[in-house]
N, C-alpha and C positions, 0 to 999 in steps of 0.2 A: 894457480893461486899461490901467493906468499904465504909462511909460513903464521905472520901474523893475521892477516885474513880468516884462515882456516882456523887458527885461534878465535879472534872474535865470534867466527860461527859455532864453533865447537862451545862456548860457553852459552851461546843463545840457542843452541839447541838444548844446553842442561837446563837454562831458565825456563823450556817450552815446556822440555820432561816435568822437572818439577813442580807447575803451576800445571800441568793437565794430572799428575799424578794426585795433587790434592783436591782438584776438585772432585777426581772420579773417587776419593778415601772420603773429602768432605761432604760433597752437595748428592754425587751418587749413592751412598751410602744412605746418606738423612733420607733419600726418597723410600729408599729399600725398608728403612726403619719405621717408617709412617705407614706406608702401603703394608708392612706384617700388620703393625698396632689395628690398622682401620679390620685386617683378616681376623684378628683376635678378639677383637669387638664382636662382631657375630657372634659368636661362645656366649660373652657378658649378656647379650640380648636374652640369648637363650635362659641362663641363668635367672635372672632378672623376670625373665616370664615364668617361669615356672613356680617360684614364690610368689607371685602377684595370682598365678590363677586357683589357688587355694581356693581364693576369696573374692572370684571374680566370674561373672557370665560372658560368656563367647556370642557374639552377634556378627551381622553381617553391616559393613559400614559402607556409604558408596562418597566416593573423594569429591566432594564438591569446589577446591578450590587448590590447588597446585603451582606455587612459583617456585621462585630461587629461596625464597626462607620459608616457606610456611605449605601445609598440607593441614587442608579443614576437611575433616570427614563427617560425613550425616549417619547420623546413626537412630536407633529407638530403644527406648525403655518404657516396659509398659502399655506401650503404645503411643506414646509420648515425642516426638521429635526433638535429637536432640543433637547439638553439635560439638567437634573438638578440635582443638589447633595442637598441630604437631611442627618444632622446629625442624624438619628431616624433608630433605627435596628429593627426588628420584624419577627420571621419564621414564620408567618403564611401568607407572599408573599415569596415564591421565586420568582428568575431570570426567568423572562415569566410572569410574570403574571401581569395581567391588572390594573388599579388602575385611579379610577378617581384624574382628576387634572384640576388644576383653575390655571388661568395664567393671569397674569395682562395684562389689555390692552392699559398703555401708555408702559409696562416696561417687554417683555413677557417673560424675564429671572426673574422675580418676582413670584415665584408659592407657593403653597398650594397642598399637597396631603391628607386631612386631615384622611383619613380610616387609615392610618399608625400611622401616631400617635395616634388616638384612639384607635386602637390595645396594642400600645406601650404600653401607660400610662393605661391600663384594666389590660394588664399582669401582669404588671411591679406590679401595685397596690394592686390587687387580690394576688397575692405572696405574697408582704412584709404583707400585710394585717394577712393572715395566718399565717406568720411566726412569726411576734408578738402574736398572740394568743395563739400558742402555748408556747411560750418563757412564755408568764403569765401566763396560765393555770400550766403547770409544774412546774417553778419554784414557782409557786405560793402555790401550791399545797405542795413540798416539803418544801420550807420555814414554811408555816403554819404546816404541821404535825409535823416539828421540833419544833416549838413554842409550841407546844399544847407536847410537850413531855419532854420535857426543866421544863416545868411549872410542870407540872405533879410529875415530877424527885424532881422538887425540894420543891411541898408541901410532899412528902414522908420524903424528905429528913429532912425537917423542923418539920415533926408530931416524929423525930425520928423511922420513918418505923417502 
């Protein structure tokens, strides 16, 4: 190969380095920062119920309707049948299945299921979590080996090979 050649490559392996090195700093990162937030959330759940069950009764609720945006749980007061919409999806309840729930006792359409959303926000989290890691590790990986050959290329290229 001509000297100019190995130049052209030697720059388009710097543009690979640095278009894989931002993505694994931009896009891998943002995953990594999503997937902690959705882990930290768990906590807030916690948080959140613990001031709520002051003033609130713990019942047994069973999922009666489960998609991609919405969880209706059946629940009773009183003896009373009664139901609630929760925007939180998670397959690991299906329709039937049981699920504690806290319901407020001035206001008993005010509930809390809180196992669902900590389901939610583990998966949710644990995924993204992983999926940025890999996003860096690889891009990371290949950014740097291009860097490290770019360089390489071009003390060659510089000693006159």
């Amino acid at each position: 190969m001509n000297t100019e050649k190995l130049k052209k490559f030697s720059n388009i392996l710097s543009a690979v380095s640095i278009t894989s090195l931002l993505i694994a700093l931009l896009v891998g990162s943002g995953f990594i920062r999503i997937g902690t937030q959705n882990l930290i959330a768990i906590d807030n759940v916690d948080i959140d119920l613990g001031n709520f069950k002051e003033a609130a009764t713990e019942t047994e609720g069973e999922i009666v309707v489960m998609n991609a945006s919405l969880a209706q749980i059946k629940y009773f007061v009183d003896g009373k049948e009664m139901t609630t919409d929760m925007q939180v999806y998670t397959d690991d309840y299906p329709v039937g299945s049981k699920v504690k729930l806290y319901y407020s006792n001035e206001d008993p359409t005010n509930t809390r299921a809180p196992e669902l959303f900590i389901s939610y926000y583990s998966k949710v989290g644990h995924m993204t979590l992983r999926i940025g890691i890999i996003i860096v590790s690889v891009c990371g990986v290949v950014g740097g080996g291009a860097l490290l050959l770019s360089r390489i290329l071009r003390k060659k290229i510089s000693s006159g090979i």
